[in-house]
N, CA and C atoms of all chains as a GROMACS GRO file, in nm:
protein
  594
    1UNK      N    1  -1.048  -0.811   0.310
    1UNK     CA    2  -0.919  -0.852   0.256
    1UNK      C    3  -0.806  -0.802   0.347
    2UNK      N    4  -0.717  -0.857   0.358
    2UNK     CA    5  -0.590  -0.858   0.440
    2UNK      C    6  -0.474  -0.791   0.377
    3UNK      N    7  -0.439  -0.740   0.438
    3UNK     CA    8  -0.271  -0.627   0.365
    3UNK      C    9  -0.180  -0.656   0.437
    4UNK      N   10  -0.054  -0.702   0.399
    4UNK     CA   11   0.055  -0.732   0.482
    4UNK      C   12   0.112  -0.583   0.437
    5UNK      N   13   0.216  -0.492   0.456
    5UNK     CA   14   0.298  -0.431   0.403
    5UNK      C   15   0.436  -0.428   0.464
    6UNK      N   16   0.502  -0.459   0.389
    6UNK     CA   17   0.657  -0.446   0.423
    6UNK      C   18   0.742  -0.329   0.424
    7UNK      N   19   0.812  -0.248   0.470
    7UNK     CA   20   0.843  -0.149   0.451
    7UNK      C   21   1.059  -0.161   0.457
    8UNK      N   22   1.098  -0.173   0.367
    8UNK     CA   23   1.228  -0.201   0.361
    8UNK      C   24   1.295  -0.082   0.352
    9UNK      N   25   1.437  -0.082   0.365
    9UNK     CA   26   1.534  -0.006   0.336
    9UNK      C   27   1.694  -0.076   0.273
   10UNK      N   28   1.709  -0.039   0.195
   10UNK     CA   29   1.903  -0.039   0.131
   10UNK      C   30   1.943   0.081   0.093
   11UNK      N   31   2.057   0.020   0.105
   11UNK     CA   32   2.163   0.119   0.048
   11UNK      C   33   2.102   0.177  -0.099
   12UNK      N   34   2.079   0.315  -0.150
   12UNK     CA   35   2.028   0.322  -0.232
   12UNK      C   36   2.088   0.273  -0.391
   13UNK      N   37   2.238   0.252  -0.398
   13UNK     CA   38   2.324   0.200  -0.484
   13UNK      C   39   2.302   0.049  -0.503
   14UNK      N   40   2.200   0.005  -0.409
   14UNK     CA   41   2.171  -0.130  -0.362
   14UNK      C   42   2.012  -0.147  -0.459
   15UNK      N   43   1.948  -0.058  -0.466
   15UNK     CA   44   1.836  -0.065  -0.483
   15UNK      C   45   1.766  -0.144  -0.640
   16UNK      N   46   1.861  -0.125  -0.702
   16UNK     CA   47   1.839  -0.202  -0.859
   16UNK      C   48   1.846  -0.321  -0.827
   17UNK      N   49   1.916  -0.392  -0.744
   17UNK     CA   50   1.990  -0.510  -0.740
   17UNK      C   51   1.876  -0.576  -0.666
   18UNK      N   52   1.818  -0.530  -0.558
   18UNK     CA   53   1.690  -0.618  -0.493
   18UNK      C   54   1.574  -0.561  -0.591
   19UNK      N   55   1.512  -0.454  -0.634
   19UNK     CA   56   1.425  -0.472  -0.735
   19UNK      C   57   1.427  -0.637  -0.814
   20UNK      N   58   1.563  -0.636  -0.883
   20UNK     CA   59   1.584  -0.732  -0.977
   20UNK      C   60   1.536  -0.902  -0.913
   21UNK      N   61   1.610  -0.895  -0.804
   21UNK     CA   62   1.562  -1.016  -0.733
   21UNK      C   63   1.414  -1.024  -0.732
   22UNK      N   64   1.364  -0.899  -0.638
   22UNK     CA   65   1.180  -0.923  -0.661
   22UNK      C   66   1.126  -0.980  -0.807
   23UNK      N   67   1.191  -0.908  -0.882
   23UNK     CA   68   1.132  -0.934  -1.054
   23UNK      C   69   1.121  -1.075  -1.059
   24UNK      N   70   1.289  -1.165  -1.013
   24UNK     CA   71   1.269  -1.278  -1.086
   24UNK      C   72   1.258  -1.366  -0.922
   25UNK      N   73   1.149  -1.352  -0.869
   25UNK     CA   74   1.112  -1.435  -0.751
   25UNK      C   75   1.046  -1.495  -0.785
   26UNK      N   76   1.055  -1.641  -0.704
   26UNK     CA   77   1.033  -1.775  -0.737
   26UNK      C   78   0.843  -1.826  -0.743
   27UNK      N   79   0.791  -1.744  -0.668
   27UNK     CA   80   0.623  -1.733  -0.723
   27UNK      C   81   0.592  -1.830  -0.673
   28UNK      N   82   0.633  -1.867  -0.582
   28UNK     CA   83   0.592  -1.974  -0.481
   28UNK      C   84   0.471  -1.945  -0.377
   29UNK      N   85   0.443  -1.834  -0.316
   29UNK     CA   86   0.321  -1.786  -0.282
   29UNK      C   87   0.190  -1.767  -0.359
   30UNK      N   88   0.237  -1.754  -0.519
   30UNK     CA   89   0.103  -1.731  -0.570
   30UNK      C   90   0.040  -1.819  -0.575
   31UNK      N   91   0.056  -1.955  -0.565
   31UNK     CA   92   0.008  -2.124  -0.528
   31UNK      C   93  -0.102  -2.126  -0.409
   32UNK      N   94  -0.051  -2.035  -0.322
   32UNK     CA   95  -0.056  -2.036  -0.179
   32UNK      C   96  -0.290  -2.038  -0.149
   33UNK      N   97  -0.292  -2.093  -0.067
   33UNK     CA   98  -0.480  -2.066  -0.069
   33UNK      C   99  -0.462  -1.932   0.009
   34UNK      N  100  -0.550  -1.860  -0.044
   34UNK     CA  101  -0.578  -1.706   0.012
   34UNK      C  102  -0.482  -1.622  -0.040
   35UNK      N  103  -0.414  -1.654  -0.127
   35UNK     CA  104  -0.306  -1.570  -0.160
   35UNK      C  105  -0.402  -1.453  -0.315
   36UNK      N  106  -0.419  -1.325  -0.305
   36UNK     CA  107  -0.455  -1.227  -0.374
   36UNK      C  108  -0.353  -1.169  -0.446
   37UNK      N  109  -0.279  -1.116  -0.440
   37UNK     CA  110  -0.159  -1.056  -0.488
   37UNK      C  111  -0.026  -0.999  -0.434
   38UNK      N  112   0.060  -0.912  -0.511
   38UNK     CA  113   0.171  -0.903  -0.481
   38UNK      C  114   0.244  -0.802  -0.507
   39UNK      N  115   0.269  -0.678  -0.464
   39UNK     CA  116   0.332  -0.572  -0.578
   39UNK      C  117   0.468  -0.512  -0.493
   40UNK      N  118   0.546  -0.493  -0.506
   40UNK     CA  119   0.674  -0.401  -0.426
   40UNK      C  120   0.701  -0.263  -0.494
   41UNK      N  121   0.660  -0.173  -0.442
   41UNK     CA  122   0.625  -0.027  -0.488
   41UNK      C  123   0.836   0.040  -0.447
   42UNK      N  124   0.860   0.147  -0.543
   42UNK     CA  125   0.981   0.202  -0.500
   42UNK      C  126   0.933   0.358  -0.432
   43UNK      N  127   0.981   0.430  -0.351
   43UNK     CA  128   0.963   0.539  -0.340
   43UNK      C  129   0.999   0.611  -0.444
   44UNK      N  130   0.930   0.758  -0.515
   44UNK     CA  131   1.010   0.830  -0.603
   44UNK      C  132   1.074   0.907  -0.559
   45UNK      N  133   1.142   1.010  -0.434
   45UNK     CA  134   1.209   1.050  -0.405
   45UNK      C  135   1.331   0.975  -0.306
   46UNK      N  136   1.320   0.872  -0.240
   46UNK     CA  137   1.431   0.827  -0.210
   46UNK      C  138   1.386   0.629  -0.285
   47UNK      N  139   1.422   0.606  -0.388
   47UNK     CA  140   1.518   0.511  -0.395
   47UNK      C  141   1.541   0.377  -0.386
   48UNK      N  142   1.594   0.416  -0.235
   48UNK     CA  143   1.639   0.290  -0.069
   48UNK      C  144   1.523   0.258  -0.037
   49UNK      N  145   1.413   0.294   0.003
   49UNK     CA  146   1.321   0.283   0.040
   49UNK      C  147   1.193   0.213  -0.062
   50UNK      N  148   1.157   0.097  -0.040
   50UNK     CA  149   1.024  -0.016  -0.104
   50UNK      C  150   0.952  -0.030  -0.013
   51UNK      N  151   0.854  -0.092  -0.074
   51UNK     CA  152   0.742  -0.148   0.007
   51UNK      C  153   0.710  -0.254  -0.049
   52UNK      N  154   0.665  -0.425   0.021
   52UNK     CA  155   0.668  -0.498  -0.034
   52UNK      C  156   0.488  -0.519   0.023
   53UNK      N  157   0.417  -0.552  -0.085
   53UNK     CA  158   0.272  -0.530  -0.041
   53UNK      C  159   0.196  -0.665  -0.098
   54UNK      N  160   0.158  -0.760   0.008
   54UNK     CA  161   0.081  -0.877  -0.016
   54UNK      C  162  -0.025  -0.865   0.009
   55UNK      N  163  -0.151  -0.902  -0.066
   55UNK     CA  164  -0.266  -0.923  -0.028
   55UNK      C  165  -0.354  -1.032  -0.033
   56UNK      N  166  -0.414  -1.088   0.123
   56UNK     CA  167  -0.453  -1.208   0.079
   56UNK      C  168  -0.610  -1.236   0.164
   57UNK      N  169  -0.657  -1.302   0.117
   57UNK     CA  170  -0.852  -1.296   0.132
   57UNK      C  171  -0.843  -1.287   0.299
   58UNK      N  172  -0.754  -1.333   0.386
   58UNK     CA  173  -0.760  -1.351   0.527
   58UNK      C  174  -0.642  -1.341   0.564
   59UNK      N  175  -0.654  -1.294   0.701
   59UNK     CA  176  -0.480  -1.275   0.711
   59UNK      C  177  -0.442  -1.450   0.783
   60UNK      N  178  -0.549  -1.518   0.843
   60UNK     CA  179  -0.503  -1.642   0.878
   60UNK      C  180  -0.363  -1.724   0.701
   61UNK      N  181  -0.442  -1.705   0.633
   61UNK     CA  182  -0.379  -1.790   0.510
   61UNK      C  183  -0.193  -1.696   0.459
   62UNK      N  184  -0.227  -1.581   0.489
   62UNK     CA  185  -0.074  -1.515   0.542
   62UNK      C  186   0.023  -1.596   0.660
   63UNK      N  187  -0.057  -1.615   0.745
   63UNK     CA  188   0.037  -1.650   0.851
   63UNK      C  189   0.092  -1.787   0.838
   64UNK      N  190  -0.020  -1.842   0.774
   64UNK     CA  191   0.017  -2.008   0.710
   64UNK      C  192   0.117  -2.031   0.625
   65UNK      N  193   0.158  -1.943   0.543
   65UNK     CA  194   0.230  -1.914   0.393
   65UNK      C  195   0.383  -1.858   0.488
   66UNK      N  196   0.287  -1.784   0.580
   66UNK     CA  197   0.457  -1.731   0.646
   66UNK      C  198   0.560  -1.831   0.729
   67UNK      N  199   0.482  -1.946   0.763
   67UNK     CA  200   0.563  -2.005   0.867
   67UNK      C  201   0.604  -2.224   0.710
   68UNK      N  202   0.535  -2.182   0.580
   68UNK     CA  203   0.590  -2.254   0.492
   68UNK      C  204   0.679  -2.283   0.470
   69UNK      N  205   0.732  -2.424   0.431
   69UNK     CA  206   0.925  -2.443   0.369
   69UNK      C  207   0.926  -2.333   0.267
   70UNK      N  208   0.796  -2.285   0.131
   70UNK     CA  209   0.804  -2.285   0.059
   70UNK      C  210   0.846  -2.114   0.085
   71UNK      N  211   0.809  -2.020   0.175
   71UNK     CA  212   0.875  -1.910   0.209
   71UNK      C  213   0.986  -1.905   0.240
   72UNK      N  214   1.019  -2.017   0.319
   72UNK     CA  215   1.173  -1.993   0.340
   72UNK      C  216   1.268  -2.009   0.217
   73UNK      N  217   1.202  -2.132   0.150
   73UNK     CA  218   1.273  -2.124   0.014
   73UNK      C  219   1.273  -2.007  -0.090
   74UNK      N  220   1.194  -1.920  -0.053
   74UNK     CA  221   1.196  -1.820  -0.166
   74UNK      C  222   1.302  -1.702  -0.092
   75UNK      N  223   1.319  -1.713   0.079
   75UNK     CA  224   1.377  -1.604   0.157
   75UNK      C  225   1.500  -1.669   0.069
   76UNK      N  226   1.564  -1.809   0.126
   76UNK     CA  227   1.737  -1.846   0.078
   76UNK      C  228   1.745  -1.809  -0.051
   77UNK      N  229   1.705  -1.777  -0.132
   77UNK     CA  230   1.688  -1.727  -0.275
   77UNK      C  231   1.741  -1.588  -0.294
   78UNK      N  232   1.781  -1.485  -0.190
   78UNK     CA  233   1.818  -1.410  -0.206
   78UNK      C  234   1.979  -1.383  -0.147
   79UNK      N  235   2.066  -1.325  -0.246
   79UNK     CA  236   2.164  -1.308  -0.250
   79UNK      C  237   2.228  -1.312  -0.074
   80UNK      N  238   2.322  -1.401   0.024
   80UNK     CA  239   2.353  -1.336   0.145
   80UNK      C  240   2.366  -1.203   0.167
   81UNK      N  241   2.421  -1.132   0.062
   81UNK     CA  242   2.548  -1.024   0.060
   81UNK      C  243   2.388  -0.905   0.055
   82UNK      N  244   2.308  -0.924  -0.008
   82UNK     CA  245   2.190  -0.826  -0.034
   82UNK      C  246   2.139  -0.846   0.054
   83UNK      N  247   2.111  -0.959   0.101
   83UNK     CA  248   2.022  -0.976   0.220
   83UNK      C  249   2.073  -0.917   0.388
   84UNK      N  250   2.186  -0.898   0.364
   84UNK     CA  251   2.253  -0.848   0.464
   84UNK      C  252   2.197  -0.678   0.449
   85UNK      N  253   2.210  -0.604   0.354
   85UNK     CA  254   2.197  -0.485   0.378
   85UNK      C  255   2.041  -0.450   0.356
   86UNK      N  256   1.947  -0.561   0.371
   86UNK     CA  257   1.822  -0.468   0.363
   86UNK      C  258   1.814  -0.502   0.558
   87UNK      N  259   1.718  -0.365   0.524
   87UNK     CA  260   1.635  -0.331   0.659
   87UNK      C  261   1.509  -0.343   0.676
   88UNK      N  262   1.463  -0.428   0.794
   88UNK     CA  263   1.297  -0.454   0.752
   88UNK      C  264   1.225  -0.297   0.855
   89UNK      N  265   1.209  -0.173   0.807
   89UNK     CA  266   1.150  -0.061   0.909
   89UNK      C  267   1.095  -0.078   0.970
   90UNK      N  268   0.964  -0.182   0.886
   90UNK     CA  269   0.844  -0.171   0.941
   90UNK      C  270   0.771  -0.276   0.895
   91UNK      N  271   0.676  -0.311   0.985
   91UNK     CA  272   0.583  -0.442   0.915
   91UNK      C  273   0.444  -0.384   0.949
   92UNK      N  274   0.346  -0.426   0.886
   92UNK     CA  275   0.200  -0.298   0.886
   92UNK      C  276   0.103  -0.447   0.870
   93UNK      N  277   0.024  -0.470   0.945
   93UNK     CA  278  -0.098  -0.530   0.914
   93UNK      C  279  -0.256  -0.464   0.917
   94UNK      N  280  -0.261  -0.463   0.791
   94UNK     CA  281  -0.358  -0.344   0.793
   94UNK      C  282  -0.492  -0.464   0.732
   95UNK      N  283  -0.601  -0.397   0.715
   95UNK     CA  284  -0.714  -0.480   0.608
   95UNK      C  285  -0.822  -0.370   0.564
   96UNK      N  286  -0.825  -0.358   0.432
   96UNK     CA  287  -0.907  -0.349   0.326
   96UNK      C  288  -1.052  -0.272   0.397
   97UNK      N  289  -1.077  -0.167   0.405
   97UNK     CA  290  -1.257  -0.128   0.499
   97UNK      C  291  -1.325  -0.075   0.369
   98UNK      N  292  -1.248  -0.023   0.267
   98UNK     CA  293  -1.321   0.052   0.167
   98UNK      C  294  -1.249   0.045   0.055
   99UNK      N  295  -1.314   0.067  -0.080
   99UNK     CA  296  -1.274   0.077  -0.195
   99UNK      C  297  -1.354   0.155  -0.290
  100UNK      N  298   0.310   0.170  -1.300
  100UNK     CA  299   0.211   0.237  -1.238
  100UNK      C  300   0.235   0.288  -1.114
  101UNK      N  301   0.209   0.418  -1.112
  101UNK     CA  302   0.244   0.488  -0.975
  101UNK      C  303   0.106   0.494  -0.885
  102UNK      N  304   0.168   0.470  -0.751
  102UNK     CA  305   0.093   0.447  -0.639
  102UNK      C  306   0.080   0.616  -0.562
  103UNK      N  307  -0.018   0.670  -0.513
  103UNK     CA  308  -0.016   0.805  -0.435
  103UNK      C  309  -0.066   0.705  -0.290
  104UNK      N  310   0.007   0.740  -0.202
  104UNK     CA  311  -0.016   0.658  -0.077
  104UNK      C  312  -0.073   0.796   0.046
  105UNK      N  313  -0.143   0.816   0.090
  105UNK     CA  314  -0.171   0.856   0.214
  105UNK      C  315  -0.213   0.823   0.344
  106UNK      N  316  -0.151   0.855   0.430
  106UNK     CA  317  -0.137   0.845   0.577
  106UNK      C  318  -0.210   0.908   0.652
  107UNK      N  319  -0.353   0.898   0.718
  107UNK     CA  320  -0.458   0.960   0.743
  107UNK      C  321  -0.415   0.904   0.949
  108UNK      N  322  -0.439   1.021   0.993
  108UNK     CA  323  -0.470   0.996   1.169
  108UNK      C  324  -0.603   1.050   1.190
  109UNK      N  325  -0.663   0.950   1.228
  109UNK     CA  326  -0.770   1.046   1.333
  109UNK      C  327  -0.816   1.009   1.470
  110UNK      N  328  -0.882   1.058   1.558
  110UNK     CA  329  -0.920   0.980   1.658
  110UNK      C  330  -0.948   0.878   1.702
  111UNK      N  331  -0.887   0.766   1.734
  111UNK     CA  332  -0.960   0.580   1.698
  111UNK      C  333  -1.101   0.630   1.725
  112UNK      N  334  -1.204   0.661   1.838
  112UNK     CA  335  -1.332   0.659   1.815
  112UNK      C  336  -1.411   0.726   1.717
  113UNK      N  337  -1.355   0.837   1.618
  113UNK     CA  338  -1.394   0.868   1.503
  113UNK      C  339  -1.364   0.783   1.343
  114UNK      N  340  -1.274   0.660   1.367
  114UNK     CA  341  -1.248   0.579   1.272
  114UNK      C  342  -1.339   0.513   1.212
  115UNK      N  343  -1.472   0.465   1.298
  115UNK     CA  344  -1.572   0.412   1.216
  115UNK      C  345  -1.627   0.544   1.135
  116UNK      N  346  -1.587   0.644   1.143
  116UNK     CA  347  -1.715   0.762   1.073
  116UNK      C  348  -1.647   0.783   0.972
  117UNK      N  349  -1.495   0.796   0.948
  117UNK     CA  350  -1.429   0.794   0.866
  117UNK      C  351  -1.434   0.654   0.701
  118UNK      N  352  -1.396   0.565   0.826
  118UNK     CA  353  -1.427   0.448   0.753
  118UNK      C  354  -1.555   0.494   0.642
  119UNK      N  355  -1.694   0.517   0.718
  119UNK     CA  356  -1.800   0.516   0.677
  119UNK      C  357  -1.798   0.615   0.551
  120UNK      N  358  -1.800   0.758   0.555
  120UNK     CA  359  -1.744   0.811   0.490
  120UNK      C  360  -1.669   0.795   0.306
  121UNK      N  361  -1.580   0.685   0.338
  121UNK     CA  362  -1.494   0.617   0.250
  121UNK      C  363  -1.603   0.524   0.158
  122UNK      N  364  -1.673   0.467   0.257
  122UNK     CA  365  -1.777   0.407   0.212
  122UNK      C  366  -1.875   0.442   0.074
  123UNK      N  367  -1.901   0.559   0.111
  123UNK     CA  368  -2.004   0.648   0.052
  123UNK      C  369  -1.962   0.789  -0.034
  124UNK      N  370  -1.833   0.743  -0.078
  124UNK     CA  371  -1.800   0.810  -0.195
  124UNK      C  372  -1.828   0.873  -0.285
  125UNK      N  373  -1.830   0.996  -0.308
  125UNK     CA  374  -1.906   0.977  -0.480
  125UNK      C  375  -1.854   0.925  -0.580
  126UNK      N  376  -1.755   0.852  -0.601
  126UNK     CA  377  -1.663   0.751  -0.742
  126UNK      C  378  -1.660   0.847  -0.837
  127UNK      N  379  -1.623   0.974  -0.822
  127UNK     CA  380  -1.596   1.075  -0.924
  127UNK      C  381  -1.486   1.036  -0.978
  128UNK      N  382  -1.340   1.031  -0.902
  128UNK     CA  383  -1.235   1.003  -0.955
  128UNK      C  384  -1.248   0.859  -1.038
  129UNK      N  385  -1.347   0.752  -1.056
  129UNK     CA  386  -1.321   0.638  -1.081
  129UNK      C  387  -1.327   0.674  -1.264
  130UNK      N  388  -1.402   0.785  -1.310
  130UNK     CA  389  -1.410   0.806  -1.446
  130UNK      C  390  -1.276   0.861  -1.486
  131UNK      N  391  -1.220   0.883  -1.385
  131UNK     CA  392  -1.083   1.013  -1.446
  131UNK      C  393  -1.000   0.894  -1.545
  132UNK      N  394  -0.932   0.930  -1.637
  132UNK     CA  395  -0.855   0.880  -1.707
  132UNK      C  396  -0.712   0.866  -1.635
  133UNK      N  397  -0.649   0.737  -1.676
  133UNK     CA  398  -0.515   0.681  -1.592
  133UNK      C  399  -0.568   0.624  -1.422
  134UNK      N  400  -0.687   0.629  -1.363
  134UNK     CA  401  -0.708   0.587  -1.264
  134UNK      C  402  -0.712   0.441  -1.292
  135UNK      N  403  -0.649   0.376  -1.200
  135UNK     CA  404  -0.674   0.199  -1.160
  135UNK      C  405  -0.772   0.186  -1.109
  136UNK      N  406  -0.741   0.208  -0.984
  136UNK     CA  407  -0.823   0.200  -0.862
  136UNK      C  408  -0.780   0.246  -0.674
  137UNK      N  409  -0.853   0.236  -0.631
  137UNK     CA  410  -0.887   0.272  -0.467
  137UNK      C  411  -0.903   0.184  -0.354
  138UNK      N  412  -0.792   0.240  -0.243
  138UNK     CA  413  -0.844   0.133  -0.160
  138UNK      C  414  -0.815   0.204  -0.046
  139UNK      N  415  -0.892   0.183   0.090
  139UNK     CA  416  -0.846   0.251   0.243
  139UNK      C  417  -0.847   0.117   0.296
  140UNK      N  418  -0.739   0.117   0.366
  140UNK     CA  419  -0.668   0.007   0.460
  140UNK      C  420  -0.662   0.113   0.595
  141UNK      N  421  -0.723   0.002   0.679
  141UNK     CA  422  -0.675   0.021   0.810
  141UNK      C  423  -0.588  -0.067   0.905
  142UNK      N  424  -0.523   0.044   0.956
  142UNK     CA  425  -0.478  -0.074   1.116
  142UNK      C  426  -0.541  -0.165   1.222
  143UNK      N  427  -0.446  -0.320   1.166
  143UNK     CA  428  -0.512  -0.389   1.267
  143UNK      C  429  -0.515  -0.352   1.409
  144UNK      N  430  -0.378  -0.265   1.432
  144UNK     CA  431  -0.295  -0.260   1.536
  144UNK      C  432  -0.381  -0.155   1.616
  145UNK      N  433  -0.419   0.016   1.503
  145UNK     CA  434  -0.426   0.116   1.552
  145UNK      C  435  -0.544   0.162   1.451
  146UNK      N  436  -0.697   0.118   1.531
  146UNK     CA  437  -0.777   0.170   1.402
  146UNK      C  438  -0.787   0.331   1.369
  147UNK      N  439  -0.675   0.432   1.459
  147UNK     CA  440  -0.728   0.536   1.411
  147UNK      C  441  -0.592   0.550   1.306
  148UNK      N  442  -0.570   0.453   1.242
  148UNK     CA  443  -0.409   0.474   1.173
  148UNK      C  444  -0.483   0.409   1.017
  149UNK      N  445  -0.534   0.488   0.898
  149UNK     CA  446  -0.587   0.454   0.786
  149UNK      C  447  -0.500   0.528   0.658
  150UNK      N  448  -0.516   0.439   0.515
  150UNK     CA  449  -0.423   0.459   0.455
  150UNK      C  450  -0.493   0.444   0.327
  151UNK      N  451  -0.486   0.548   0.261
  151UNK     CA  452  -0.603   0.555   0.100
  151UNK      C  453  -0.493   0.573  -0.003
  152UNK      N  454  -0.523   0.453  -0.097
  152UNK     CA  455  -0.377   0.400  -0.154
  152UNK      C  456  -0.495   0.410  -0.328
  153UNK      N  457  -0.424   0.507  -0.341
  153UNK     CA  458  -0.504   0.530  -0.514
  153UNK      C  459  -0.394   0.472  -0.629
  154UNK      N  460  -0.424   0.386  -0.715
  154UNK     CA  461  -0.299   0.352  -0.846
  154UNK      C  462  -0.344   0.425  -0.971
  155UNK      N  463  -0.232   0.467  -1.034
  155UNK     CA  464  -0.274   0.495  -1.154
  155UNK      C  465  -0.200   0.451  -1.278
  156UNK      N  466  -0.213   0.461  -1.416
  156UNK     CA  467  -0.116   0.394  -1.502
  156UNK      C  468  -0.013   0.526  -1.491
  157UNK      N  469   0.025   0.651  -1.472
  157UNK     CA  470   0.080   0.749  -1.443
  157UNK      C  471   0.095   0.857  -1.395
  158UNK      N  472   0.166   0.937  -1.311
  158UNK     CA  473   0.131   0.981  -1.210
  158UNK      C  474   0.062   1.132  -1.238
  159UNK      N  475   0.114   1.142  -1.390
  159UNK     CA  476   0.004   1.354  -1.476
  159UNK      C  477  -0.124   1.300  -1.434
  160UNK      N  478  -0.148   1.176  -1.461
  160UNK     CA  479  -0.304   1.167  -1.435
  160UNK      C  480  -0.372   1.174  -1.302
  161UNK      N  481  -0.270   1.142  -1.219
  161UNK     CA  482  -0.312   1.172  -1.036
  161UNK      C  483  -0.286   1.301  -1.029
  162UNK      N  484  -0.172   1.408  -1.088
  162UNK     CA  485  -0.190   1.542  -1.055
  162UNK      C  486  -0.318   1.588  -1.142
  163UNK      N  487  -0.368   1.618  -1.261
  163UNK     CA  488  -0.486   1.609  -1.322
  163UNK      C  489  -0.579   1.624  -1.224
  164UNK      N  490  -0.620   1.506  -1.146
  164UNK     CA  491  -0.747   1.505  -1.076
  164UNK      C  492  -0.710   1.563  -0.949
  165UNK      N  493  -0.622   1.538  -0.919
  165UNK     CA  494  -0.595   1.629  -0.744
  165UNK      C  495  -0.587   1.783  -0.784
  166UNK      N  496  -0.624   1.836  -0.897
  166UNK     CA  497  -0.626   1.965  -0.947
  166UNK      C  498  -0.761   2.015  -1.034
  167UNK      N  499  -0.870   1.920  -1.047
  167UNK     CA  500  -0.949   1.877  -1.052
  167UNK      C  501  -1.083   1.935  -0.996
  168UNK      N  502  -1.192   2.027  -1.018
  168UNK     CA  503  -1.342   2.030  -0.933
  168UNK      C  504  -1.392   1.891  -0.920
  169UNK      N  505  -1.411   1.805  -0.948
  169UNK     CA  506  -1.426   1.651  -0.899
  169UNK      C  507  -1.364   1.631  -0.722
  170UNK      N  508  -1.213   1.624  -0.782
  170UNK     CA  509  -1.143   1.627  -0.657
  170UNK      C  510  -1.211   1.734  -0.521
  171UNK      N  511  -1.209   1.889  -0.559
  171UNK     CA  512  -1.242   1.926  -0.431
  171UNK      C  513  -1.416   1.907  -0.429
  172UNK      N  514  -1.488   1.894  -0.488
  172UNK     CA  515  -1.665   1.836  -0.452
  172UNK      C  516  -1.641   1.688  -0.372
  173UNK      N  517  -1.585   1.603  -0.426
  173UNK     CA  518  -1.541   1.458  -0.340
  173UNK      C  519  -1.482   1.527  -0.197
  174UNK      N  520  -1.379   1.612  -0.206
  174UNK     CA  521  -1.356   1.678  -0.063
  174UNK      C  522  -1.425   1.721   0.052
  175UNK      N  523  -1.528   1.806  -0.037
  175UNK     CA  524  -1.628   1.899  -0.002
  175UNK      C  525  -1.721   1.813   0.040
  176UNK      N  526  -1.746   1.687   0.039
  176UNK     CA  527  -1.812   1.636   0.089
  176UNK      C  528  -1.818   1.564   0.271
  177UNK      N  529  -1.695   1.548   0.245
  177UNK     CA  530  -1.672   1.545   0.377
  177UNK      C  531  -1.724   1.623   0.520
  178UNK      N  532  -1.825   1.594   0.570
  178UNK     CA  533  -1.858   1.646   0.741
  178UNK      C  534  -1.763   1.727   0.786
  179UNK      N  535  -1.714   1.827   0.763
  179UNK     CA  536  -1.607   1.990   0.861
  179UNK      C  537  -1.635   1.922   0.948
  180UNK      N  538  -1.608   1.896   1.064
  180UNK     CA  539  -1.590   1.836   1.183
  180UNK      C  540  -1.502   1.711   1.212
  181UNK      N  541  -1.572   1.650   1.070
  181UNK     CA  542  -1.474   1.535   1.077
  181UNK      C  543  -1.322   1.562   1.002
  182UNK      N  544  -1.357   1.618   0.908
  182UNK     CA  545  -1.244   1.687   0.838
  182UNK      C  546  -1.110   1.729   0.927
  183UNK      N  547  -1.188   1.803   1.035
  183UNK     CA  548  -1.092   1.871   1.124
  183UNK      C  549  -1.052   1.815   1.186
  184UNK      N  550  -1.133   1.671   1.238
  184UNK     CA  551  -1.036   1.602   1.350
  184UNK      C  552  -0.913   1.502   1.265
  185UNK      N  553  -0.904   1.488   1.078
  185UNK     CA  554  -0.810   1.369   1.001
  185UNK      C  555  -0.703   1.500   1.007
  186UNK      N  556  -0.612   1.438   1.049
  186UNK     CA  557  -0.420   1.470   1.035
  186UNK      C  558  -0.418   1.374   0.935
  187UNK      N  559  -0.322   1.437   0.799
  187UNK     CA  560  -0.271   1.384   0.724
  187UNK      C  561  -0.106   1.395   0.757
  188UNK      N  562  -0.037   1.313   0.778
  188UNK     CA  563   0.037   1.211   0.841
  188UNK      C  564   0.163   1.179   0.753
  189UNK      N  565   0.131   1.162   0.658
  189UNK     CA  566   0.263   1.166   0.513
  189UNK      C  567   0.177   1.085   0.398
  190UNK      N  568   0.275   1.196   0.313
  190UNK     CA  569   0.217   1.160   0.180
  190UNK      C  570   0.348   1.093   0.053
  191UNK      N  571   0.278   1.002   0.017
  191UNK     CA  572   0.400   0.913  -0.038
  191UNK      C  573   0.352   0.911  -0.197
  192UNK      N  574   0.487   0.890  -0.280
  192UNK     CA  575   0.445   0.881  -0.387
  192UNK      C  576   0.525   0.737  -0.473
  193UNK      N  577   0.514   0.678  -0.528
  193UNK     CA  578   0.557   0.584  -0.540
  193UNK      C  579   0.561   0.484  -0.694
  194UNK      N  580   0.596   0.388  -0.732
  194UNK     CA  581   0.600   0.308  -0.853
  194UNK      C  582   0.588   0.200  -0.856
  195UNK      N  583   0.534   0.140  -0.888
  195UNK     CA  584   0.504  -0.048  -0.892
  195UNK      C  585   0.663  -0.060  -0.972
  196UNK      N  586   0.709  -0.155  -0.935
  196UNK     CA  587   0.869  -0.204  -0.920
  196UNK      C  588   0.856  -0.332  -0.957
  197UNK      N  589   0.797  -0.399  -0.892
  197UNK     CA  590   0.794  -0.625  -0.953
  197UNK      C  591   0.635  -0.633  -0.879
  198UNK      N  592   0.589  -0.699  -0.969
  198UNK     CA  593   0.485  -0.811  -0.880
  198UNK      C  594   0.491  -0.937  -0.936
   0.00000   0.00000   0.00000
């Protein structure tokens, strides 16, 4: 199994406000073939700091989903003004060896 | 549900032993109460860069077992040698936020 992880940053006064967006996102990936799941974790000591964590049977069916109208439509979905202050840290492609 | 995230380094040519290791668990923690579940992700990028991502429905129940004789016998199992060559790397603690 395939792990995308996202590793974001905002303003931490910022941080309710993109939670909220994740909450009510458009679920347009869960359609997606190979698509496993979806979770965006908060840090408990800072905040600002999420992680947006996809998992999907192959990472080929990620990359397919990534270059979709239907991603971009879910990216324009987010506020300009929010979207301006996140930071992408880090992007992690990791996969699944044990459980 | 809170996520305990760890950041494991070890030698890339000791990563398969590690891996292996992970493999062959004893699933002590899988009886503990509030446990979800377990997973080690590795780097596509950097296989000596691995990441053991435990969920639980709350996080007393991850201190519980990391305080635990379960916990250090699952430890104790580990090959001293290999032990000595994993740097733990950062330790994160975290909350499921939206999926």
């Amino acid at each position: 199994m395939y792990v995308s992880l996202s590793r974001l940053r905002v303003p931490p006064d910022r941080a309710d406000e993109l939670v909220a967006a994740f909450r009510r996102r458009a679920r347009l990936v869960d359609e997606f073939e190979g698509f496993v799941d979806l979770q965006v974790w908060q840090s408990d000591r800072d905040p600002g700091e999420l992680v947006m964590v996809s998992r999907w049977t192959d990472r080929e069916f990620f990359k397919h989903y990534m270059k979709s109208r239907e991603h971009e439509v879910s990216h324009d979905r987010i506020d300009a003004d929010l979207d301006a202050a996140i930071k992408l840290e880090r992007l992690e492609h990791m996969h699944v060896v044990a459980e």
